[in-house]
Structure formats: structure tokens, C-alpha cells
C-alpha positions in Angstrom: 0.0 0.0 0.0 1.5 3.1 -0.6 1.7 6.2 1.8 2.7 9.2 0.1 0.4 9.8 -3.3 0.7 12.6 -5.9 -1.4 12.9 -8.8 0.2 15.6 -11.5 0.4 16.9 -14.9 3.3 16.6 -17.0 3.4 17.3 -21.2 4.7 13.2 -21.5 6.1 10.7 -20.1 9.7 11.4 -20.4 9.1 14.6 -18.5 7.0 12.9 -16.1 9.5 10.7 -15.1 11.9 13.0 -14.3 10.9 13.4 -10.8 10.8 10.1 -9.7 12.9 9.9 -6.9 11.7 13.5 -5.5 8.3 13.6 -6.3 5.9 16.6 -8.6 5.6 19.2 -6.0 6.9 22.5 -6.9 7.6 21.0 -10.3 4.1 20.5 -11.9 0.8 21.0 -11.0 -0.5 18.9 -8.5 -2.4 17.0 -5.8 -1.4 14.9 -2.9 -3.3 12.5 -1.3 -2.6 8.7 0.5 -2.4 5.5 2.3 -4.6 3.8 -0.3 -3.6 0.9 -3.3 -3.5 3.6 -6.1 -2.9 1.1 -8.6 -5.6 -0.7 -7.5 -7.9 2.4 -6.9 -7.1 3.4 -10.6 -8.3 -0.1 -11.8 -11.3 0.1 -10.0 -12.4 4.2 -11.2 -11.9 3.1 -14.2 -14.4 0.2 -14.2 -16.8 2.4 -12.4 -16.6 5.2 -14.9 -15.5 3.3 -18.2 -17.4 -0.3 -17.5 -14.3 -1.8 -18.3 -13.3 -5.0 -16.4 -10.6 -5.3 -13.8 -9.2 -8.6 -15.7 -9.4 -6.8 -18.9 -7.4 -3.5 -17.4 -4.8 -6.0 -16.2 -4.5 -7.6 -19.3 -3.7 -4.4 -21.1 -1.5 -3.4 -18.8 -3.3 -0.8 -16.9 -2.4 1.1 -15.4 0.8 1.7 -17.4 4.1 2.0 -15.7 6.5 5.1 -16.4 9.4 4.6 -14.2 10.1 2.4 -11.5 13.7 2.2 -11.3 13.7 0.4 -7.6 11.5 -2.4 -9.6 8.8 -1.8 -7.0 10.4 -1.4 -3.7 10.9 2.5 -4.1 9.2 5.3 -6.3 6.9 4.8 -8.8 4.8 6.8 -11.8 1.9 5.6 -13.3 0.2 7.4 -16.2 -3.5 7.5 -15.8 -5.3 6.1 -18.9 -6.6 7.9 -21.4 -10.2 6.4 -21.1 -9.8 7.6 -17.2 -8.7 11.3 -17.7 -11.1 11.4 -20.4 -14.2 10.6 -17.9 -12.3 12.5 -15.0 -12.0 15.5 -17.0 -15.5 14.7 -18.2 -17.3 14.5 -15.2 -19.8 16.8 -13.4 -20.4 16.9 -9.9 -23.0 14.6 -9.6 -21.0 11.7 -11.4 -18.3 12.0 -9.6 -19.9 11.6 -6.4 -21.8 8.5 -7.7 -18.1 7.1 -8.6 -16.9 7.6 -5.2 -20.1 6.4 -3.3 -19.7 3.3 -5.7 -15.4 3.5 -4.9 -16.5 3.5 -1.4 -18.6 0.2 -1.1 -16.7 -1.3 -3.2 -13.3 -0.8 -1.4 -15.9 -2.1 2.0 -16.6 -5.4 0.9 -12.6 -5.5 0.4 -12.5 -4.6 4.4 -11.4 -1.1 3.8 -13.2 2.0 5.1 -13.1 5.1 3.3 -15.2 8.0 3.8 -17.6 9.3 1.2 -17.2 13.0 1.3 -12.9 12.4 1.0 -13.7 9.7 -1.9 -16.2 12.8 -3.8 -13.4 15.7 -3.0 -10.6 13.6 -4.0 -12.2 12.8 -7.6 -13.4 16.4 -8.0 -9.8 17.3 -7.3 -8.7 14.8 -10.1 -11.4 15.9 -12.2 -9.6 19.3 -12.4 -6.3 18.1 -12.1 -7.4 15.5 -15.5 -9.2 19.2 -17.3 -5.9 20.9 -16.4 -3.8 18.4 -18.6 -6.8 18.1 -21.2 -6.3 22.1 -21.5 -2.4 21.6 -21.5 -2.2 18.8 -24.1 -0.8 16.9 -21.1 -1.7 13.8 -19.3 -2.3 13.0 -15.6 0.2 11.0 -13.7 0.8 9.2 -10.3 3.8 9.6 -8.5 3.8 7.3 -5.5 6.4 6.4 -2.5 
């Protein structure tokens, strides 16, 4: 499980990457959060938003690695998928907080508790972030220690 999350925007991956062993802040736009799977979590918003399967995400190799040069024990970036940043940046307010009420139940019959109203906020924070990099011909990425 990770502890330290930031979502950001960066023009590609090469640039992305670039901050892996530091982390995005004061570099590139963008939005901490933590202590939650977040390659699991983006799995699952994507099913919830897209209808795409978990099995079928895994088998296309979502979500897609940008550097991990620890190979898993340190620092990691993930690039959100296009299909997700699409329906982030998509998304009104009302969607988003029937993905995380749907997030939420679905991460408690997994034994985790999360709380609706930080489930909504984060998403609406994503939501922006994923408009943001829509508006900058960028993408959204994960940056996770």
C-alpha cells in the first residue's frame, strides 16, 4: 500500500518521469493524497466510470508504468489512462460523487473504510487536475512512494 500519493500533470512521459525519486511538488501542477492501493484504486475508477473490467485492465497493462527504477520497492509513476482522464475531465459533480459512493462500497466489501465525502473531494480534485492536462495537451500522472 503506498503512503505518500501525488497525482500531476506533465506534457509526456519522459518529463513525467523526471521526478521520480523526489516527487511533482513545486515542479508540476498537483495533488497529494494517501495511504490507499493507487494502482488498485485506478483499476477500480476506471471500471466504475469506463465499465471496463478489472481482468481486462490487467491484461492491457493498466495502469501503465512510467518509471520504477527500484522495480517496485521505491518510487513509482503511473500514467492515468486515457479512457480515465477522459471521464475524470468529463465528469460533473454529480457523477463523480456516484463514482466515489460506488469507490467507497466497493473498497468495504474489500474490508477497507473510506469516507464518502474524501472519496467525492478527491475525484473532483482529479477531475480538475485531468481538465488541467486536457487544457495543456498533457496527461495525468501518479507519483507514488
Amino acid at each position: 500500500m503506498s503512503t505518500i500519493i501525488e497525482f500531476y500533470v506533465a506534457p509526456d512521459d519522459e518529463a513525467a518521469a523526471t521526478v521520480v525519486e523526489h516527487g511533482p511538488a513545486g515542479i508540476f501542477e498537483s495533488l497529494s493524497c494517501g495511504n490507499f492501493d493507487v494502482e488498485e484504486a485506478l483499476m477500480e475508477w476506471e471500471g466504475i466510470f469506463t465499465g471496463r473490467r478489472f481482468e481486462e485492465l490487467v491484461a492491457a497493462g493498466e495502469p501503465r508504468v512510467v518509471a520504477d527504477p527500484d522495480d517496485g520497492e521505491g518510487p513509482l509513476i503511473l500514467v492515468v489512462s486515457g479512457p480515465l482522464q477522459d471521464a475524470l475531465a468529463a465528469a460533473d459533480p454529480l457523477r463523480l460523487a456516484e463514482v466515489g459512493a460506488l469507490w467507497v462500497r466497493e473498497r468495504a466489501a474489500e474490508g477497507e473504510e473510506f469516507d464518502l465525502e474524501m472519496a467525492t473531494e478527491l475525484l473532483g480534485d482529479l477531475a480538475r487536475l485531468a481538465r488541467a492536462a486536457d487544457e495543456h495537451a498533457g496527461c495525468l500522472y501518479c507519483w507514488s512512494a
